[in-house]
CHARMM-style PDB file with segment names, atoms N, HN, CA, C and O in Angstrom:
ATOM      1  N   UNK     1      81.026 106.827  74.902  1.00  0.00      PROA
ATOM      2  CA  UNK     1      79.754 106.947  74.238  1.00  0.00      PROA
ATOM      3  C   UNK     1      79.997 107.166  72.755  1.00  0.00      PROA
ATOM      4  O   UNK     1      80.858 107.961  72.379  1.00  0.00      PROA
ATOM      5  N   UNK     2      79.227 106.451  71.884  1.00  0.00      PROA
ATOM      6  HN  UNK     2      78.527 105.805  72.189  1.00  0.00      PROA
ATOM      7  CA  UNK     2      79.519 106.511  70.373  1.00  0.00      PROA
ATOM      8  C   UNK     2      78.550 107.580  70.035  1.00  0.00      PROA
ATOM      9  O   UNK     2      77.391 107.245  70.277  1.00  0.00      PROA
ATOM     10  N   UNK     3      78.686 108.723  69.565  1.00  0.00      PROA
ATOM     11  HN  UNK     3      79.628 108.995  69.369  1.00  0.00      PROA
ATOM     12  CA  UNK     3      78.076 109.758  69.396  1.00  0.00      PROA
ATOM     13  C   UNK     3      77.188 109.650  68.072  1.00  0.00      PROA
ATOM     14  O   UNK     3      76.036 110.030  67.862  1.00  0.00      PROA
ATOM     15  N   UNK     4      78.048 109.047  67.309  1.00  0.00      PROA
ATOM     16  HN  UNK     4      78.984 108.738  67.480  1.00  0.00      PROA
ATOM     17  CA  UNK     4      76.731 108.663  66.359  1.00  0.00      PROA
ATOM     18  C   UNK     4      75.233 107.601  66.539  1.00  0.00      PROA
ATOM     19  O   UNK     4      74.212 107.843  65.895  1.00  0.00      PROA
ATOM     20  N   UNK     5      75.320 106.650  67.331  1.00  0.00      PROA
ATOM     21  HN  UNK     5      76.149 106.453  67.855  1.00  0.00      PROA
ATOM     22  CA  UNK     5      74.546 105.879  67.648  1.00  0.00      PROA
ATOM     23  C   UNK     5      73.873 105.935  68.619  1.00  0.00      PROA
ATOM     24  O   UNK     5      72.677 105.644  68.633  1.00  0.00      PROA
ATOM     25  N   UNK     6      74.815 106.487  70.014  1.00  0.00      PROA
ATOM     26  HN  UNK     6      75.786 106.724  70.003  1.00  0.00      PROA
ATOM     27  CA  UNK     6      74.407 106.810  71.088  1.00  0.00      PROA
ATOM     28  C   UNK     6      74.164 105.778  71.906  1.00  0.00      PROA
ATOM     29  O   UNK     6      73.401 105.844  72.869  1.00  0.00      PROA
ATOM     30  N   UNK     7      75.033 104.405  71.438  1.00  0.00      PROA
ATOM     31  HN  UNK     7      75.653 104.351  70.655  1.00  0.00      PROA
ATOM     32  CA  UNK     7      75.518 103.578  72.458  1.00  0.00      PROA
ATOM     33  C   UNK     7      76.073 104.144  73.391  1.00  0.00      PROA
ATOM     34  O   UNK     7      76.497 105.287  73.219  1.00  0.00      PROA
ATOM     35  N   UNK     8      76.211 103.523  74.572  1.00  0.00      PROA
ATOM     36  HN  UNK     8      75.867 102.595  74.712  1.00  0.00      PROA
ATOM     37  CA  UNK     8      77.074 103.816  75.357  1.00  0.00      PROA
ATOM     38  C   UNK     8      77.846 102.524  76.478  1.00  0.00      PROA
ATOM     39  O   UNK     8      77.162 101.520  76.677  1.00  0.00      PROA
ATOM     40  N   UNK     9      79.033 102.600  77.056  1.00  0.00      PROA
ATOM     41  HN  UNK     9      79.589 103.415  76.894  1.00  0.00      PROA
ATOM     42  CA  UNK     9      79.497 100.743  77.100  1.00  0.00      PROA
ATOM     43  C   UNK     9      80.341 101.568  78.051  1.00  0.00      PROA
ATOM     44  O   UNK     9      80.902 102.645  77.849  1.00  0.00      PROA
ATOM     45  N   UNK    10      80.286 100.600  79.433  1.00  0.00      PROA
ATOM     46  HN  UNK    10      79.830  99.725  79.596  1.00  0.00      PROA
ATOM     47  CA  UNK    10      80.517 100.792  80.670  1.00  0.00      PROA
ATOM     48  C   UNK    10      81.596 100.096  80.973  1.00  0.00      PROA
ATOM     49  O   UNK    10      81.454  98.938  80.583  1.00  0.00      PROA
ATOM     50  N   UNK    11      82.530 100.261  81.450  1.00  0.00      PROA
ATOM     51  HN  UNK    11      82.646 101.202  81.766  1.00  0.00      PROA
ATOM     52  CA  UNK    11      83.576  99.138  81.715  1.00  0.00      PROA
ATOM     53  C   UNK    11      84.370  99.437  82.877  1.00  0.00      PROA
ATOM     54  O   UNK    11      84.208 100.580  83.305  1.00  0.00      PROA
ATOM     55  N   UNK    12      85.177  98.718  83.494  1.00  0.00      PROA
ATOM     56  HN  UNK    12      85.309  97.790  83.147  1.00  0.00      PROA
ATOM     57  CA  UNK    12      85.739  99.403  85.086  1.00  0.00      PROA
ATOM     58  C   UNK    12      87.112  99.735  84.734  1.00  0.00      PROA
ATOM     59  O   UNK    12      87.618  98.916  83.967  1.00  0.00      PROA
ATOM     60  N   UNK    13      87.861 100.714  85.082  1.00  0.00      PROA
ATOM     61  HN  UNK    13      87.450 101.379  85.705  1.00  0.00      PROA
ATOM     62  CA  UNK    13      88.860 101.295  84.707  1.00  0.00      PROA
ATOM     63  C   UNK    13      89.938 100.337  85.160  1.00  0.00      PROA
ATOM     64  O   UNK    13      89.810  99.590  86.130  1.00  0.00      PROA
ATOM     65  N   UNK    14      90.952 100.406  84.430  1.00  0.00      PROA
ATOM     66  HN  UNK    14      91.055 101.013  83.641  1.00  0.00      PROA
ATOM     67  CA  UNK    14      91.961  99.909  84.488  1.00  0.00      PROA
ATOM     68  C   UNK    14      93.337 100.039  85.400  1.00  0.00      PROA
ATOM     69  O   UNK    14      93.555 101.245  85.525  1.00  0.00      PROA
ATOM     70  N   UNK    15      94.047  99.496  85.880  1.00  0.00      PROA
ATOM     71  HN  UNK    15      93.870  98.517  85.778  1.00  0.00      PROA
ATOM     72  CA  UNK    15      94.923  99.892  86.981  1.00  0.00      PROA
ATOM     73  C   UNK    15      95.753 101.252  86.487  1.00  0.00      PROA
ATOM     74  O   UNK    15      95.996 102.244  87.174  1.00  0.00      PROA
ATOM     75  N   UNK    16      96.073 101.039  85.268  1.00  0.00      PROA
ATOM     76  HN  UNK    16      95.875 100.233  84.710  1.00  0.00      PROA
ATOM     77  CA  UNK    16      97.115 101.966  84.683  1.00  0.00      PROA
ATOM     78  C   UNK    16      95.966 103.701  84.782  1.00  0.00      PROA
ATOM     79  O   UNK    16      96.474 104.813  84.927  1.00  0.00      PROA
ATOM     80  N   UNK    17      94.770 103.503  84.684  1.00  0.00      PROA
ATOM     81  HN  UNK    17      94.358 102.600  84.566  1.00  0.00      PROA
ATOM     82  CA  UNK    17      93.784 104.872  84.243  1.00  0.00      PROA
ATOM     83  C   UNK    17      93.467 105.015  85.661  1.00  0.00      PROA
ATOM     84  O   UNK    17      92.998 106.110  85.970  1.00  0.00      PROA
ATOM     85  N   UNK    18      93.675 103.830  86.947  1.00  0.00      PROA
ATOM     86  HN  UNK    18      94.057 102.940  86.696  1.00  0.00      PROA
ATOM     87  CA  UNK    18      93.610 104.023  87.908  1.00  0.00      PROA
ATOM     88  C   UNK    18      94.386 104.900  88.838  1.00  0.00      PROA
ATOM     89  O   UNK    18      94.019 105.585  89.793  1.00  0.00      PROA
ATOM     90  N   UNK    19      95.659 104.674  88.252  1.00  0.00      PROA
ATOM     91  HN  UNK    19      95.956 104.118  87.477  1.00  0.00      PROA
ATOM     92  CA  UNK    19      96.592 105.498  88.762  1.00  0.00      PROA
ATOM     93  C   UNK    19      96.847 106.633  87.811  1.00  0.00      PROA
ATOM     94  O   UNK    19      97.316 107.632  88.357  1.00  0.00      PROA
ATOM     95  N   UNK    20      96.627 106.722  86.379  1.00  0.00      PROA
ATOM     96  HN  UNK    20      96.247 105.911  85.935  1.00  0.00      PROA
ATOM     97  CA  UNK    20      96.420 108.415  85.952  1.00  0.00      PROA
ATOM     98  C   UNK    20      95.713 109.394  86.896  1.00  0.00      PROA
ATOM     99  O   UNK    20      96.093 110.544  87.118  1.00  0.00      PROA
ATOM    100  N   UNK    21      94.154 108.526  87.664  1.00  0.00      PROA
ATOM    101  HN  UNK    21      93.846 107.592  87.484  1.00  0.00      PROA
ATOM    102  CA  UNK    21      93.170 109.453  87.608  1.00  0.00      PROA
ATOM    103  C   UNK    21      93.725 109.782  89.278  1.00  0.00      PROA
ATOM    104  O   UNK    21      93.174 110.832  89.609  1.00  0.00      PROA
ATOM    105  N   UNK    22      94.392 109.389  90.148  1.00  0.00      PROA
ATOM    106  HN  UNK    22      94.840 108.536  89.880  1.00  0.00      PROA
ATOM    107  CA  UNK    22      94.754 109.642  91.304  1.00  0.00      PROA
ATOM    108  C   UNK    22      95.732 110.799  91.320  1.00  0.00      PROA
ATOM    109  O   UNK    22      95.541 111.863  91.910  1.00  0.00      PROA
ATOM    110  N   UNK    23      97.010 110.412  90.467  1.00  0.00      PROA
ATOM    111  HN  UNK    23      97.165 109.548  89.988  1.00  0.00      PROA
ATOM    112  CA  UNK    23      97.786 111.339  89.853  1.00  0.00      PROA
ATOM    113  C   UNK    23      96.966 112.786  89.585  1.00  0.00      PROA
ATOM    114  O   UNK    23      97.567 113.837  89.804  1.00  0.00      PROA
ATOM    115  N   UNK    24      96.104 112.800  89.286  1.00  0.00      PROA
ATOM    116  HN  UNK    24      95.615 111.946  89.108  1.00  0.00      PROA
ATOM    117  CA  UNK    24      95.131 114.022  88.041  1.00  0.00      PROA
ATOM    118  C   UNK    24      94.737 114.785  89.672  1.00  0.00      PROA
ATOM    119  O   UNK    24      94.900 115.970  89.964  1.00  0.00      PROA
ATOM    120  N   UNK    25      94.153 113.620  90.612  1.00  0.00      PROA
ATOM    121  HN  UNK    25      94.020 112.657  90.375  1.00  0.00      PROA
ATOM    122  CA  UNK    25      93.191 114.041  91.570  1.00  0.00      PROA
ATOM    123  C   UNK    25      94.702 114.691  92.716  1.00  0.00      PROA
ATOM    124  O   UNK    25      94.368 115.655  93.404  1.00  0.00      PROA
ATOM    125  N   UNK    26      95.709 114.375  92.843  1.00  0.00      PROA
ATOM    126  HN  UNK    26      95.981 113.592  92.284  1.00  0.00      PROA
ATOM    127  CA  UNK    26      96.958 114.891  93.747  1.00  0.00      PROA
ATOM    128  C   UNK    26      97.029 116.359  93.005  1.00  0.00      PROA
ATOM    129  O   UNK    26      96.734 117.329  93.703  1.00  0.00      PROA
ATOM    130  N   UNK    27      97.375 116.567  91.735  1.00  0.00      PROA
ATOM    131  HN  UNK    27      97.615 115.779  91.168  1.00  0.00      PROA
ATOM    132  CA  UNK    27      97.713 117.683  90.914  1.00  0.00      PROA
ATOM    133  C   UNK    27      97.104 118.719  91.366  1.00  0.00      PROA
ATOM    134  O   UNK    27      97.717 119.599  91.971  1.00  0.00      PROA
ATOM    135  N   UNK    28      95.735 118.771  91.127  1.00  0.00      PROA
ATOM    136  HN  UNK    28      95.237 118.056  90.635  1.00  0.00      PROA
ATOM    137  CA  UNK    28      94.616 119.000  91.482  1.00  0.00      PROA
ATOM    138  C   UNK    28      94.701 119.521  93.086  1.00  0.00      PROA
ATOM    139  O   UNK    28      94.837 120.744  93.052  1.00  0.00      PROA
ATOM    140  N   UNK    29      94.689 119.333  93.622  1.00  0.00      PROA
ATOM    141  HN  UNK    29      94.579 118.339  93.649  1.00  0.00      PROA
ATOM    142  CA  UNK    29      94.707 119.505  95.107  1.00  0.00      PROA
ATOM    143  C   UNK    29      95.840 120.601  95.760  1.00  0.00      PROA
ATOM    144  O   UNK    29      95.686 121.431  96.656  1.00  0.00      PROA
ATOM    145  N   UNK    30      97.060 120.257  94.930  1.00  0.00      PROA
ATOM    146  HN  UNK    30      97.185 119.583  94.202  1.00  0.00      PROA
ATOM    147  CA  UNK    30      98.252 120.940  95.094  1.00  0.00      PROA
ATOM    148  C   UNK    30      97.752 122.210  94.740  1.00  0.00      PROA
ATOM    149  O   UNK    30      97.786 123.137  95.549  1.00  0.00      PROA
ATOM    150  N   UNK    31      97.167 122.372  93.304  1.00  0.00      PROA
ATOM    151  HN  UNK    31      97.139 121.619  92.646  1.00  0.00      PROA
ATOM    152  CA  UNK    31      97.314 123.216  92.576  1.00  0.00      PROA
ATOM    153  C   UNK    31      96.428 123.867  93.722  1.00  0.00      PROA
ATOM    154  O   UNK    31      96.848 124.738  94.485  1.00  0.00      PROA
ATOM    155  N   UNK    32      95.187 123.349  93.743  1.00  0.00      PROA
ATOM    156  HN  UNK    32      94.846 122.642  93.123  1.00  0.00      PROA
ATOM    157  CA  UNK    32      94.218 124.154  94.727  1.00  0.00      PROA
ATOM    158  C   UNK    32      95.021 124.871  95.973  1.00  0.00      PROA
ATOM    159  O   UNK    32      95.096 126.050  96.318  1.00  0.00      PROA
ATOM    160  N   UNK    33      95.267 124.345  96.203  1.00  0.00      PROA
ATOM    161  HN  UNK    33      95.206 123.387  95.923  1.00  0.00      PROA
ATOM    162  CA  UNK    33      96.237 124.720  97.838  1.00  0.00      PROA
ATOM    163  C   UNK    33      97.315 125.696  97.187  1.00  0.00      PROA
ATOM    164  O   UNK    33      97.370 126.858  97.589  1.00  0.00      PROA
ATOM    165  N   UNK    34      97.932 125.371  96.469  1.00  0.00      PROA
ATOM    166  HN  UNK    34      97.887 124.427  96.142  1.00  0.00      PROA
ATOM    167  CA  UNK    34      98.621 126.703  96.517  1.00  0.00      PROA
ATOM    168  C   UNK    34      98.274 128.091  95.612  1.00  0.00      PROA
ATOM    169  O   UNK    34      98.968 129.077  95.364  1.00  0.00      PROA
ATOM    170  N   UNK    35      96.739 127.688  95.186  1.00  0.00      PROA
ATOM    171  HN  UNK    35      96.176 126.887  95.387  1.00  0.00      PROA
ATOM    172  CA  UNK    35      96.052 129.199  95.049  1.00  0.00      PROA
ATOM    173  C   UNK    35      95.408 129.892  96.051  1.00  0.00      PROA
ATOM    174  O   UNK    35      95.316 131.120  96.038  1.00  0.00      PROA
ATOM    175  N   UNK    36      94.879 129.068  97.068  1.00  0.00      PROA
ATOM    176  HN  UNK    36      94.954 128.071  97.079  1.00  0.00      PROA
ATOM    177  CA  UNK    36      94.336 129.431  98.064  1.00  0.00      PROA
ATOM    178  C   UNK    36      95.692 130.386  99.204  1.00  0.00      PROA
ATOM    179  O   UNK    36      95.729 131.526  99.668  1.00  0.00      PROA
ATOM    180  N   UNK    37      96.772 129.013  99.281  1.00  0.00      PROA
ATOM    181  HN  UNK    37      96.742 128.087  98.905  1.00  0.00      PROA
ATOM    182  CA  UNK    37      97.685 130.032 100.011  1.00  0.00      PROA
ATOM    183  C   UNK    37      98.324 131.317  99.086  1.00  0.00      PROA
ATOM    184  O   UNK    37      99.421 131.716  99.476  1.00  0.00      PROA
ATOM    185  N   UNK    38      97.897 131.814  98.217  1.00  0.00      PROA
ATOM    186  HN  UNK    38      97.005 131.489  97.901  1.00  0.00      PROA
ATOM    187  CA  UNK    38      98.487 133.010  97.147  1.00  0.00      PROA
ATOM    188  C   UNK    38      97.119 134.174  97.539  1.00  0.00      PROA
ATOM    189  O   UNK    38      97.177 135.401  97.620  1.00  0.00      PROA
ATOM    190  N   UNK    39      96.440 133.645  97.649  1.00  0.00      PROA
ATOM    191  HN  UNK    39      96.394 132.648  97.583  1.00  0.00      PROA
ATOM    192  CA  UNK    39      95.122 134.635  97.964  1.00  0.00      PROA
ATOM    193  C   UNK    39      95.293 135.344  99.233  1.00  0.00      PROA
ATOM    194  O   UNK    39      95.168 136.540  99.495  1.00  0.00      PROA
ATOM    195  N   UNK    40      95.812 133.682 100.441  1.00  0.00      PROA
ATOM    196  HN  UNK    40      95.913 132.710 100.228  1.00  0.00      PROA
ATOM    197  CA  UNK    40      95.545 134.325 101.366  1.00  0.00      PROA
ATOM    198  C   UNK    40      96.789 135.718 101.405  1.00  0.00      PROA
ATOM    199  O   UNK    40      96.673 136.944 101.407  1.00  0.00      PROA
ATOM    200  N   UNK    41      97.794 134.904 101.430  1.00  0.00      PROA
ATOM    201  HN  UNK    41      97.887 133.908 101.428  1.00  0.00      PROA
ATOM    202  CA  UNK    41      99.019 135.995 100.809  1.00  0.00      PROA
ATOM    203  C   UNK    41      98.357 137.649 100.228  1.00  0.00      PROA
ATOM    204  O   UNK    41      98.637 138.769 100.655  1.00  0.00      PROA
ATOM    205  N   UNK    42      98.119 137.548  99.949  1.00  0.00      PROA
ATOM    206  HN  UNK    42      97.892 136.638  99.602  1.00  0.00      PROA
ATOM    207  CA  UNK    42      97.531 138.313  98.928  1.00  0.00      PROA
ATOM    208  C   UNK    42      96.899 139.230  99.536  1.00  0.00      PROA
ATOM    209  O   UNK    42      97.197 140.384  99.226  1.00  0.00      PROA
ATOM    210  N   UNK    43      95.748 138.997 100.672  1.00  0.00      PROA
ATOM    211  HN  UNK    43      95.506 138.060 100.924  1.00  0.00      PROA
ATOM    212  CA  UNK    43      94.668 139.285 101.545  1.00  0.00      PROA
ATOM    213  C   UNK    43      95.345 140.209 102.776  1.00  0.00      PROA
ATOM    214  O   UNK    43      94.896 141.275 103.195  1.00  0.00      PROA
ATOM    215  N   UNK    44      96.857 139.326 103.357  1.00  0.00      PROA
ATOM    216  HN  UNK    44      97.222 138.460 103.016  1.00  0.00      PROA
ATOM    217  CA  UNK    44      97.382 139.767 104.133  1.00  0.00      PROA
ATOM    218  C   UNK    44      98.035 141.246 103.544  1.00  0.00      PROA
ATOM    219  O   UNK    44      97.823 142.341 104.065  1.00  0.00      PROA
ATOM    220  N   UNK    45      98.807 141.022 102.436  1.00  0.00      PROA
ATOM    221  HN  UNK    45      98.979 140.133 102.013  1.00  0.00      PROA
ATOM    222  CA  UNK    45      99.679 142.217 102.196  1.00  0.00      PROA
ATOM    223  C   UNK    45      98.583 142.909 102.492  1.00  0.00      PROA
ATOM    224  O   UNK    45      98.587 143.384 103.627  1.00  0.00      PROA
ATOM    225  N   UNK    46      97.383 143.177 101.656  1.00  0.00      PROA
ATOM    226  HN  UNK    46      97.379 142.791 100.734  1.00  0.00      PROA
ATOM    227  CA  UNK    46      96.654 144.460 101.572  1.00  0.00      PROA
ATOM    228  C   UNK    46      96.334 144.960 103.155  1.00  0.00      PROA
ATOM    229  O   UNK    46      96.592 146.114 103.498  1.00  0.00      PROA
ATOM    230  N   UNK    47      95.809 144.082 103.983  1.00  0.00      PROA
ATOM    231  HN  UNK    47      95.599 143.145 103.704  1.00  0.00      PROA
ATOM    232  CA  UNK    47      95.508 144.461 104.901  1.00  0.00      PROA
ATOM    233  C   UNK    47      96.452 144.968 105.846  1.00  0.00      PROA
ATOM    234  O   UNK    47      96.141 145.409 106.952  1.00  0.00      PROA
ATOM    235  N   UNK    48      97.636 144.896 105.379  1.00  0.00      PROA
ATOM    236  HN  UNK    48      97.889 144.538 104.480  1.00  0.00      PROA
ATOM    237  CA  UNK    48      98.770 145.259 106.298  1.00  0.00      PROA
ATOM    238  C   UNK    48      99.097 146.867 105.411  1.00  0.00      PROA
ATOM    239  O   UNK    48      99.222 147.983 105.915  1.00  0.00      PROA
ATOM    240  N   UNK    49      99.147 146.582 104.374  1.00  0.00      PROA
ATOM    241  HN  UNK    49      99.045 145.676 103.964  1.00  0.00      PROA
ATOM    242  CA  UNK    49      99.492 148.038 104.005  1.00  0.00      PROA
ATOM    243  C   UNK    49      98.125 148.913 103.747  1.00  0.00      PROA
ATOM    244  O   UNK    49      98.308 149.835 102.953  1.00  0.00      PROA
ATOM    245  N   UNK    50      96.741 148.797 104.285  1.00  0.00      PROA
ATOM    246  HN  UNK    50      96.593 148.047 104.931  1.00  0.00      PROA
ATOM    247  CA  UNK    50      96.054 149.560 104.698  1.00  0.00      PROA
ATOM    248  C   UNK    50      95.871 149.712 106.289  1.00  0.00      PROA
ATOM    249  O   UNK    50      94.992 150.441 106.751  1.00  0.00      PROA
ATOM    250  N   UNK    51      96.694 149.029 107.040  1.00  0.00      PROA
ATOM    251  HN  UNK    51      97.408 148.438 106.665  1.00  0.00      PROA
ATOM    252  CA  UNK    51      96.677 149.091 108.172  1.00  0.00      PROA
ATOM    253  C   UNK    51      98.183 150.386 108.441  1.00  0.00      PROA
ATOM    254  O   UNK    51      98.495 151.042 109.435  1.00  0.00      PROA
ATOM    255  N   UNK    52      98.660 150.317 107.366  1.00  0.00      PROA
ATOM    256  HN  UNK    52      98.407 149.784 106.559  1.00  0.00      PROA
ATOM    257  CA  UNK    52     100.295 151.290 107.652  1.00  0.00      PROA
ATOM    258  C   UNK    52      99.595 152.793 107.251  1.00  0.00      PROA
ATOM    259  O   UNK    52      99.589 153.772 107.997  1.00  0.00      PROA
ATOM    260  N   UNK    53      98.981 152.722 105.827  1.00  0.00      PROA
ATOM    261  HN  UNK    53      98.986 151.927 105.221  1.00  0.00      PROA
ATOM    262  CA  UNK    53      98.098 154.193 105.483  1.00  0.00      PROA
ATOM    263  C   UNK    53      97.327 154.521 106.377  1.00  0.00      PROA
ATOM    264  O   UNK    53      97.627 155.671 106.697  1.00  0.00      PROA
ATOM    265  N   UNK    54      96.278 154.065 107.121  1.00  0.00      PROA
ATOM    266  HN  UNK    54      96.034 153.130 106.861  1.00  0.00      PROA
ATOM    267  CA  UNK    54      95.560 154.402 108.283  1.00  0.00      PROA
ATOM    268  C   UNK    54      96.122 154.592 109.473  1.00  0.00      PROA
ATOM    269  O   UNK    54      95.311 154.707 110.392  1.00  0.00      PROA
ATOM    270  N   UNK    55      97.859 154.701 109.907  1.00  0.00      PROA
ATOM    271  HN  UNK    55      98.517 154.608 109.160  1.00  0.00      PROA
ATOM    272  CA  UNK    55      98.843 154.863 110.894  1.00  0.00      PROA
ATOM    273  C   UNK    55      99.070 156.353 110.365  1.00  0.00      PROA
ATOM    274  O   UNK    55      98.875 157.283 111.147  1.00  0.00      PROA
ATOM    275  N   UNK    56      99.360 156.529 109.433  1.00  0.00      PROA
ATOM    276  HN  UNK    56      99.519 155.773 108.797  1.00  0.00      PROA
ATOM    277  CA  UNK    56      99.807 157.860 108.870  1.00  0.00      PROA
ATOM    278  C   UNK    56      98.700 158.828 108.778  1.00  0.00      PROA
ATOM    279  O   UNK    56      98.807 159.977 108.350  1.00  0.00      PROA
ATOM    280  N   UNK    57      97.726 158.316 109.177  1.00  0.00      PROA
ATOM    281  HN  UNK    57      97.639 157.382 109.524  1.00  0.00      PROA
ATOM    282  CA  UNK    57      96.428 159.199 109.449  1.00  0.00      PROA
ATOM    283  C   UNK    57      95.463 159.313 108.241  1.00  0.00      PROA
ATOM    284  O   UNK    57      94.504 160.021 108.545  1.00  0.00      PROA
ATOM    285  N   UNK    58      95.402 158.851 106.979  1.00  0.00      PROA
ATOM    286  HN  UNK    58      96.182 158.275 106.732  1.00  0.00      PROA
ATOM    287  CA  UNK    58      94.603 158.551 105.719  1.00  0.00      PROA
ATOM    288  C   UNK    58      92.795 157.751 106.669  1.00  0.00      PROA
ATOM    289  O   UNK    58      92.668 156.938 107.585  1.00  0.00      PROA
ATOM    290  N   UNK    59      91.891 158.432 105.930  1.00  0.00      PROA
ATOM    291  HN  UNK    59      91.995 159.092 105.186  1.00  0.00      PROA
ATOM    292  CA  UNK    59      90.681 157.384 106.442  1.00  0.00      PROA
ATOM    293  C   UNK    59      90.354 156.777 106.022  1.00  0.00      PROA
ATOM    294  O   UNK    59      90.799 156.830 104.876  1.00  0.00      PROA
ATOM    295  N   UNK    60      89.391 155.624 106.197  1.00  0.00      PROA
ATOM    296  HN  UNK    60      89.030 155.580 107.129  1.00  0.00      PROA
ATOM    297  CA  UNK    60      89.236 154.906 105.144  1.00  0.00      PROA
ATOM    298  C   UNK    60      88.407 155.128 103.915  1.00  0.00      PROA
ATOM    299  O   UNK    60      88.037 154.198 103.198  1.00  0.00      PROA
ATOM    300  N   UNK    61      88.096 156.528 103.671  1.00  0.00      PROA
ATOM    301  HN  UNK    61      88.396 157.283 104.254  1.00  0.00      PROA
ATOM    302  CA  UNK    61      87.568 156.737 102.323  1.00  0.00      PROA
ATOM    303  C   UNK    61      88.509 157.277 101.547  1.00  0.00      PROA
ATOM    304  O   UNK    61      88.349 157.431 100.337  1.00  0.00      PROA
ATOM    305  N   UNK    62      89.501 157.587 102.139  1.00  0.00      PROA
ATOM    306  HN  UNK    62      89.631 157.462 103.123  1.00  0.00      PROA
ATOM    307  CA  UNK    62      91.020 157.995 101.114  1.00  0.00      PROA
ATOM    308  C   UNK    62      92.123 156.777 101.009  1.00  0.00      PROA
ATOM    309  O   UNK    62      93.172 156.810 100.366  1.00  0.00      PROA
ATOM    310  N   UNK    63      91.651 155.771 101.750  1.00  0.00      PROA
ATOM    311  HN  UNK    63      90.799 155.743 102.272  1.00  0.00      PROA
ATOM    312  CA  UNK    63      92.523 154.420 101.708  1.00  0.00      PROA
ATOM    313  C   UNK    63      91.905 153.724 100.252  1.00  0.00      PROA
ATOM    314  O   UNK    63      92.531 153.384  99.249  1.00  0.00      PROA
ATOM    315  N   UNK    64      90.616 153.659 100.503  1.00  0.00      PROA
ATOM    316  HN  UNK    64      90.108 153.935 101.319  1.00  0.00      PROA
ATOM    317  CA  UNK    64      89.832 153.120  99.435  1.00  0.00      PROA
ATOM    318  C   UNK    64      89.885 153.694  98.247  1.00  0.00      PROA
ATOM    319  O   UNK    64      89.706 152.932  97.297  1.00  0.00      PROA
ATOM    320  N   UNK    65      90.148 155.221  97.928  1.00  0.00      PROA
ATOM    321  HN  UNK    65      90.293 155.840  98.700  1.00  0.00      PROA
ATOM    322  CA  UNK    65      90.161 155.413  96.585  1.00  0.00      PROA
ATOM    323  C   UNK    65      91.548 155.474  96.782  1.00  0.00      PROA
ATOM    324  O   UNK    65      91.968 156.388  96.072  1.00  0.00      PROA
ATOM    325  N   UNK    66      92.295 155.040  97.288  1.00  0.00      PROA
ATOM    326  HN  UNK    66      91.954 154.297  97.865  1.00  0.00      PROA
ATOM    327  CA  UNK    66      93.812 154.876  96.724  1.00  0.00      PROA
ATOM    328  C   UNK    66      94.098 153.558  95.218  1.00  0.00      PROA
ATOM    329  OT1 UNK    66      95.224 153.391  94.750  1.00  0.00      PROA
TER     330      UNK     66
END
């Protein structure tokens, strides 16, 4: 889009921008996936080491302000 005029000109992407934008869209996906598996990670520790404080007899209103 020409921002001064506010043409704008449509054209079908090219093999080479075809395969950038697939590339972009794999990256993308990875990246997603391995934030999701870091969370879940993440989700587990806690719940395991409030599952060890609540063994040692802590409740859960002294787990929580830990």
């Amino acid at each position: 889009m020409n921002c001064a005029t506010g043409e704008q000109i449509e054209r079908p992407m090219t093999t080479e921008e075809i395969a950038q934008r697939a590339e972009t869209i794999k990256q993308f996906e990875a990246r997603a996936a391995q934030e999701e598996a870091l969370a879940k990670a993440k989700a587990a520790a806690k719940a395991s080491a409030e599952a060890k404080l609540a063994a040692l007899g802590l409740t859960a209103e002294e787990i929580a302000a830990l």
